[in-house]
MIDOSE-1310 file (N, C-alpha, C; in nm, 2 decimals, decimal comma, always signed):
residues 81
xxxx	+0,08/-0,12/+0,00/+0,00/+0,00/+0,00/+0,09/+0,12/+0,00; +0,06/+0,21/-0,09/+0,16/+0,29/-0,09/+0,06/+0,45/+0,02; +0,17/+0,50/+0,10/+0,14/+0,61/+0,15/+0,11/+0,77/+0,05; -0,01/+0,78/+0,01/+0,01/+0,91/-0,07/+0,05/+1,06/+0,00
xxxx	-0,01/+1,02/+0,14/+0,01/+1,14/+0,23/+0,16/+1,23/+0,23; +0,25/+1,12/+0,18/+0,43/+1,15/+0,14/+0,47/+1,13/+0,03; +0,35/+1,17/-0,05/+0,39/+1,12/-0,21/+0,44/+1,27/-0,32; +0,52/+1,21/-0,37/+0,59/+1,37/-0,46/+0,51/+1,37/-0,58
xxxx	+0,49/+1,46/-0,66/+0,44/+1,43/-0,80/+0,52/+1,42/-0,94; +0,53/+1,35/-1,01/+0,67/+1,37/-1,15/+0,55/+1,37/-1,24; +0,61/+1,47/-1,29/+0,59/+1,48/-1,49/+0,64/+1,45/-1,60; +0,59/+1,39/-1,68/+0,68/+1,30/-1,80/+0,66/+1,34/-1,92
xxxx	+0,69/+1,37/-1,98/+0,67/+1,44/-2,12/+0,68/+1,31/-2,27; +0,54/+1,24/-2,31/+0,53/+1,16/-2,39/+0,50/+1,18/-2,51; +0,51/+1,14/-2,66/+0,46/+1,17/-2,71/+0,29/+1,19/-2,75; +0,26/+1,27/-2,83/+0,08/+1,24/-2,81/+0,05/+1,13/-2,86
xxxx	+0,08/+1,02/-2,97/+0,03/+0,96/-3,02/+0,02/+0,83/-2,88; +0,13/+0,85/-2,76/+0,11/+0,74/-2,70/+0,03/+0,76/-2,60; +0,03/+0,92/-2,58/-0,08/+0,93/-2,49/-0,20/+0,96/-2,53; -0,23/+0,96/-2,64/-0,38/+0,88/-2,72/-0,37/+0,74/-2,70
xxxx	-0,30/+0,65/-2,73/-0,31/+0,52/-2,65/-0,32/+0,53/-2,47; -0,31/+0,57/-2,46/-0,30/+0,53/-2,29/-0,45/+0,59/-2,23; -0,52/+0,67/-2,33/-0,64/+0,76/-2,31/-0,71/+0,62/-2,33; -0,69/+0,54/-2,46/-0,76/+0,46/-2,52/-0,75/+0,33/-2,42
xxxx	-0,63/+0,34/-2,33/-0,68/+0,21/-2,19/-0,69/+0,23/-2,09; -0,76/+0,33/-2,06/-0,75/+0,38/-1,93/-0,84/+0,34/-1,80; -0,97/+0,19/-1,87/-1,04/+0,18/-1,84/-0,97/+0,06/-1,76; -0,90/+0,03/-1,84/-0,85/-0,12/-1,83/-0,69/-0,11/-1,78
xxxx	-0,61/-0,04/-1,76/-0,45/+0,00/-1,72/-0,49/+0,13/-1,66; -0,44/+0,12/-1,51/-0,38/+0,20/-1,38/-0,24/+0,27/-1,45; -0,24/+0,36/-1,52/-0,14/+0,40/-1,58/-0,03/+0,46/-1,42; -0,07/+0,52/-1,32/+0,02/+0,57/-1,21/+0,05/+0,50/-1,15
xxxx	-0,02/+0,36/-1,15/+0,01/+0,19/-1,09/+0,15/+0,15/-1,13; +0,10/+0,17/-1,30/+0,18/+0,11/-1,37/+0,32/+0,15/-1,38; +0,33/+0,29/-1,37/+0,45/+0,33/-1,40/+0,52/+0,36/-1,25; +0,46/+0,35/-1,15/+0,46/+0,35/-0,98/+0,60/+0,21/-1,02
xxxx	+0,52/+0,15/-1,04/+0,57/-0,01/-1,03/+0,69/-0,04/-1,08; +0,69/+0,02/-1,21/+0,83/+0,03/-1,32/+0,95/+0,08/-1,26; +0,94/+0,18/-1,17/+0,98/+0,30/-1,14/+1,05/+0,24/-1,02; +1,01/+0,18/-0,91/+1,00/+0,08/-0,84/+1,13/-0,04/-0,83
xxxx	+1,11/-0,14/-0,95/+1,15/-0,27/-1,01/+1,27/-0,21/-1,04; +1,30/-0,09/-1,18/+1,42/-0,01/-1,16/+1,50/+0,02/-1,10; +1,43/+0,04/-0,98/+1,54/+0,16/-0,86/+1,62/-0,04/-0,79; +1,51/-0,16/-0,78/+1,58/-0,23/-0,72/+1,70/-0,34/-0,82
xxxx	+1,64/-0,34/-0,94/+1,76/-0,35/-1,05/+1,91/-0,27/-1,03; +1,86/-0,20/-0,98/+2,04/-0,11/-1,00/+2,07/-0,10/-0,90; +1,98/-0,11/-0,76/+2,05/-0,12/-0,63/+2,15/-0,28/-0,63; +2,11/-0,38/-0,72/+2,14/-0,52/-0,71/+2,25/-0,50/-0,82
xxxx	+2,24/-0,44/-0,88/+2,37/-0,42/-0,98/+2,48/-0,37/-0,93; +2,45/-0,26/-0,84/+2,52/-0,18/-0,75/+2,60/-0,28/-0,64; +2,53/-0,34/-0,57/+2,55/-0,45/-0,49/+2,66/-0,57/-0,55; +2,62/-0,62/-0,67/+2,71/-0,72/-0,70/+2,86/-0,63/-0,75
xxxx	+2,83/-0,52/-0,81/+2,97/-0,43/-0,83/+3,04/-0,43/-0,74; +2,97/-0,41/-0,62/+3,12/-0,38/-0,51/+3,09/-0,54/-0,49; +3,03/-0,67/-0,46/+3,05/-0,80/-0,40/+3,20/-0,79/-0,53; +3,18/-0,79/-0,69/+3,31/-0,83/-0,75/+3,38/-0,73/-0,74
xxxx	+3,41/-0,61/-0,71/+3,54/-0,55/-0,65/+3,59/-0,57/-0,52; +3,53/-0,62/-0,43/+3,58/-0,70/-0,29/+3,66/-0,83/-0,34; +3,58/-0,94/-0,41/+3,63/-1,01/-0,46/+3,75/-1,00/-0,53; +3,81/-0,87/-0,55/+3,91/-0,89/-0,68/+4,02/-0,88/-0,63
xxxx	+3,99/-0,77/-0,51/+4,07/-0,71/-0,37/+4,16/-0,81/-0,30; +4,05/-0,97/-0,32/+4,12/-1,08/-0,18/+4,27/-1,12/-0,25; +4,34/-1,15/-0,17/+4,46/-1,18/-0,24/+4,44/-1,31/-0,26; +4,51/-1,32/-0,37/+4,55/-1,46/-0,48/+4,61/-1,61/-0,40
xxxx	+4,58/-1,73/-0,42/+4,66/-1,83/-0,35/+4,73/-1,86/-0,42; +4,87/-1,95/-0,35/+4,98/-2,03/-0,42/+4,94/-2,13/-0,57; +5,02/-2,09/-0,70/+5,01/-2,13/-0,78/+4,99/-2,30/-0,69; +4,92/-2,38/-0,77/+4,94/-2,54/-0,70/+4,85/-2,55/-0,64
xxxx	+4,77/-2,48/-0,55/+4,68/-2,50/-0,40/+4,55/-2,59/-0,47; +4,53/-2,54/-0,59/+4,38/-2,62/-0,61/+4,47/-2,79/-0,59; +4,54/-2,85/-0,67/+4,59/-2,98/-0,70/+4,65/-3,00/-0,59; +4,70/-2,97/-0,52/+4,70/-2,98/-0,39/+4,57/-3,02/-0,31
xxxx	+4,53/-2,97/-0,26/+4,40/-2,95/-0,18/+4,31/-3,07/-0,25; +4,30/-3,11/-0,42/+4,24/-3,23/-0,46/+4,29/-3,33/-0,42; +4,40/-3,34/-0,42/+4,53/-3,50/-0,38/+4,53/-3,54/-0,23; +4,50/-3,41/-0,13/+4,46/-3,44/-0,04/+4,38/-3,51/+0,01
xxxx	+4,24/-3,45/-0,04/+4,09/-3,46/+0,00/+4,08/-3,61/-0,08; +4,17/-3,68/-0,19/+4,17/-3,80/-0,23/+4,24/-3,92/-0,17; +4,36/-3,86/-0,11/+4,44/-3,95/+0,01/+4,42/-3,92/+0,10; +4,30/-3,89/+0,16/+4,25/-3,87/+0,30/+4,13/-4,04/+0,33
x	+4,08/-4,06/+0,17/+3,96/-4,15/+0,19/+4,01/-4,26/+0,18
């Protein structure tokens, strides 16, 4: 439920021919719903994009292991069983 009591207003500048379509569904499409929602899904797309940017620059940061460690660590975990 969204609080309107704290709601700001934006204006969008479309062309007319789409906003003769949008006139022509207006019975049927919540156009402020709709673009509420869009508007929304976007902001958490780029927070998550944002998010994995710094997870793979932390990641890049860690320092490197000894050439060998993987085949190592396999030969082990093989002559352990």
């Amino acid at each position: 439920m969204v609080n309107y009591m704290s709601s700001a207003v934006v204006t969008v500048r479309i062309p007319e021919d789409l906003r003769r379509e949008m006139k022509r569904y207006r019975e049927k499409i919540n156009w402020s719903a709709e673009i509420r929602e869009f508007i929304a899904e976007r902001i958490e797309e780029e927070r998550k994009r944002e998010a994995f940017e710094r997870l793979l620059n932390l990641v890049k940061s860690l320092p490197g292991v000894p050439e060998g460690t993987s085949k190592r660590l396999v030969r082990d975990e093989r002559e352990s069983h």
